[in-house]
C-alpha positions in Angstrom: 189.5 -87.9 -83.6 189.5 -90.9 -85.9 187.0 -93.7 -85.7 186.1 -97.0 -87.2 182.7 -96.9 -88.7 183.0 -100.4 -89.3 180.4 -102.6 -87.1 181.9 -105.3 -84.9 183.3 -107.0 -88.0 186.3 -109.8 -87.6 187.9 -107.3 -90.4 190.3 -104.5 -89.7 190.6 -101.0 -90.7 193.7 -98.8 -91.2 193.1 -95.3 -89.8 195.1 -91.9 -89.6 199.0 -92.8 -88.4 199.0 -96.3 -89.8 197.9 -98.5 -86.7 195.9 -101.5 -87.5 193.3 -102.3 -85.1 190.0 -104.6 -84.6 186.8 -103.3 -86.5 185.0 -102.0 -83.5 187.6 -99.9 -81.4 189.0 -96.7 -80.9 192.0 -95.1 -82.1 193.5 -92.4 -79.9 196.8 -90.7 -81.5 199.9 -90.5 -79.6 200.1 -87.9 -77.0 196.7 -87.7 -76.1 194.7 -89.5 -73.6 191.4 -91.2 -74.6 187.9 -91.1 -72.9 189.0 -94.2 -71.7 191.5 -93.4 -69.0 195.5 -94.5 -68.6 197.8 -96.2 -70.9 200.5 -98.5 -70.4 203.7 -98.9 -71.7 205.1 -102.1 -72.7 207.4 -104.0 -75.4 210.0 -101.6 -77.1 208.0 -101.6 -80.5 204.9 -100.6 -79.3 202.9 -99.3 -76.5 199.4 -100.2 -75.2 196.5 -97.8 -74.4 192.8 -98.9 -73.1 190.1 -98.2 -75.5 186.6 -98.0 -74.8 183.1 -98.0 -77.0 180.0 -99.0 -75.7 178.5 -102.2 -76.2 174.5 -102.6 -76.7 173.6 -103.7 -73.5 175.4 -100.2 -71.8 178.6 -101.7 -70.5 181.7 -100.1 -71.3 183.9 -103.7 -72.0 187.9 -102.3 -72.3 189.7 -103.2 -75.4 194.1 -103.2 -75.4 194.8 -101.5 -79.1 198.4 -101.8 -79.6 199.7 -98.8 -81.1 203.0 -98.7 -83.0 206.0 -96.5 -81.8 208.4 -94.4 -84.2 211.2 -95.6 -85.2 214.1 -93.9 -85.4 215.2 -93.1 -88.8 218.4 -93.8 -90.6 219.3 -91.7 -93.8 221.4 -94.1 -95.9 223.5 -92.4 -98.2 225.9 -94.7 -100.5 227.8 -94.2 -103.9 226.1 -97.4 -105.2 222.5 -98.4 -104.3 223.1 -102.5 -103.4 224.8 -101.2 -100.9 222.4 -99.1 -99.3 219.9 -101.6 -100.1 221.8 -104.1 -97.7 222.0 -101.9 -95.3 218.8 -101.1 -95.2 217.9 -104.6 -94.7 220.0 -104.5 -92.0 218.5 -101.5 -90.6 214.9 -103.3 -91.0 216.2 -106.2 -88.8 218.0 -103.7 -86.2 214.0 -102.0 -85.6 215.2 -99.0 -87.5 213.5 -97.0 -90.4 216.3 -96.6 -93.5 215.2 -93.7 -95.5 217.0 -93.1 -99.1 218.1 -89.6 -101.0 215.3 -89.3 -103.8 217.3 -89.2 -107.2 219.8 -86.2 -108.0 219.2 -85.0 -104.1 222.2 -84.1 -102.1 222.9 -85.4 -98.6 221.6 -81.9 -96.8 218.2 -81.7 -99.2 217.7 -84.9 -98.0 218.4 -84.2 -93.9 216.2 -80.9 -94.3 213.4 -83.0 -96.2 213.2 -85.9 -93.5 213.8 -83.4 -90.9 215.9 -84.6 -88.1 215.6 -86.6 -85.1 217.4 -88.4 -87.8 220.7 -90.7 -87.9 222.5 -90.5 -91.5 224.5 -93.4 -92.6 227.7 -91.5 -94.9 230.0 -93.4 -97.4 233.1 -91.9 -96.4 234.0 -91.9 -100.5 231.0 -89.0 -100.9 232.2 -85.7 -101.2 230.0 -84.8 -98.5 231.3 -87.2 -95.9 234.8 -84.6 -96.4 232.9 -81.3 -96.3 233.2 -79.0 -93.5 229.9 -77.4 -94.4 227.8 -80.1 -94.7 228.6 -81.7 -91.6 228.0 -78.2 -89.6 225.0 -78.1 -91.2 223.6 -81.8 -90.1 224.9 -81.0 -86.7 222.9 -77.8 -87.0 219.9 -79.4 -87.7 220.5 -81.9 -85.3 221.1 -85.0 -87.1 224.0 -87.2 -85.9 226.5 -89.0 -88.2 228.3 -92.5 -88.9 230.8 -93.3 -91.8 231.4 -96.2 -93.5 233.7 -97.5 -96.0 235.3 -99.9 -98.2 238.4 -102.0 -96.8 240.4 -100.2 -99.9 239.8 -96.9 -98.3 239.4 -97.5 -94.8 242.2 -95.8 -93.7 241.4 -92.5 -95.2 237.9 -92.3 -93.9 239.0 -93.6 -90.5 241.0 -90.5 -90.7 238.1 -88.1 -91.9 235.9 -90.0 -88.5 238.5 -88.9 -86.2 238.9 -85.7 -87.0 234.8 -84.8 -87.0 234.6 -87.4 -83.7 231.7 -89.3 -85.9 231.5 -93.4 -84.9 232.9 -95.1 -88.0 232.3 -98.9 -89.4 234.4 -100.7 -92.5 231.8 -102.7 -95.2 231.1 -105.8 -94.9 229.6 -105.2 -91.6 228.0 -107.6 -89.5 224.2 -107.1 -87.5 226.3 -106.6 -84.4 228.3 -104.1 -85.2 226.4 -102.2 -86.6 223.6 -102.2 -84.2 226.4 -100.8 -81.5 227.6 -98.3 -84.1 223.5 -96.8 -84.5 222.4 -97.6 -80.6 225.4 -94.7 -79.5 223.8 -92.4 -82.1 220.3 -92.9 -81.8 220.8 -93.1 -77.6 
């Protein structure tokens, strides 16, 4: 169990998963109930759960501790890095996590490093966007798929989307869009 050993300080501590909270309370992790009884859900980015700790005088005053929820992750994979920057930045907005290939890491190192529940982003002009193995193998693993692509190829990776029944989007792409594209995958 983690705990702030902080006193009641107007600080705040950083503990365990990454949740900020008040100098003063506890932290339960997700999936477990606390001392302090039930939980409730609320907002789509993060969830509530009542923490106790007892103050001097013996009463047991309840604290809300708003806990952060995972995000679902997005494995961008792009021939040149601005763009996967800029979609990442549009992932960020969206209230997804973009994750990148480390340097000189294929597409499947990367899906069996970040482990799926995982949604990977493809640049239809990778070789791996047109191999039958590597899409087996994400499906295997349990990671689901969108293309994209340049207008000057559009057609062929439209083609290649088709034929594997993976949602497809053309670059430049709007918030919208591809919002709609990553809610059917991540749904």
């Amino acid at each position: 169990m983690f705990k702030s050993s902080v006193s009641r300080a107007v600080s705040t501590d950083t503990v365990g998963a990454g949740a900020t909270f008040a100098a003063g309370t506890r932290f339960t992790r997700p999936g477990r109930s606390g001392r302090s009884g039930r939980g409730r859900r609320t907002a789509r980015s993060a969830s509530w759960r009542h923490h106790s700790r007892r103050a001097d005088d013996g009463h047991l005053p309840r604290l809300l501790v708003r806990t952060p929820l995972r995000k679902t992750r997005v494995l961008i994979v792009a021939r040149e890095t601005v763009i996967a920057a800029l979609l990442g930045l549009l992932l960020e907005l969206e209230e997804y996590e973009p994750v990148f290939p480390l340097p000189h890491e294929s597409p499947e190192e990367a899906i069996r490093r970040l482990r799926p529940p995982l949604v990977v982003v493809l640049d239809g002009e990778v070789d791996a966007a047109r191999s039958d193995i590597f899409h087996a193998r994400a499906t295997q693993s349990g990671a689901r798929i969108a293309l994209f692509s340049e207008p000057l190829v559009a057609d062929e990776v439209r083609a290649v989307a088709r034929r594997r029944n993976v949602p497809y989007f053309t670059m430049p792409v709007d918030r919208e869009t591809l919002g709609a594209v990553l809610a059917r995958l991540a749904g």
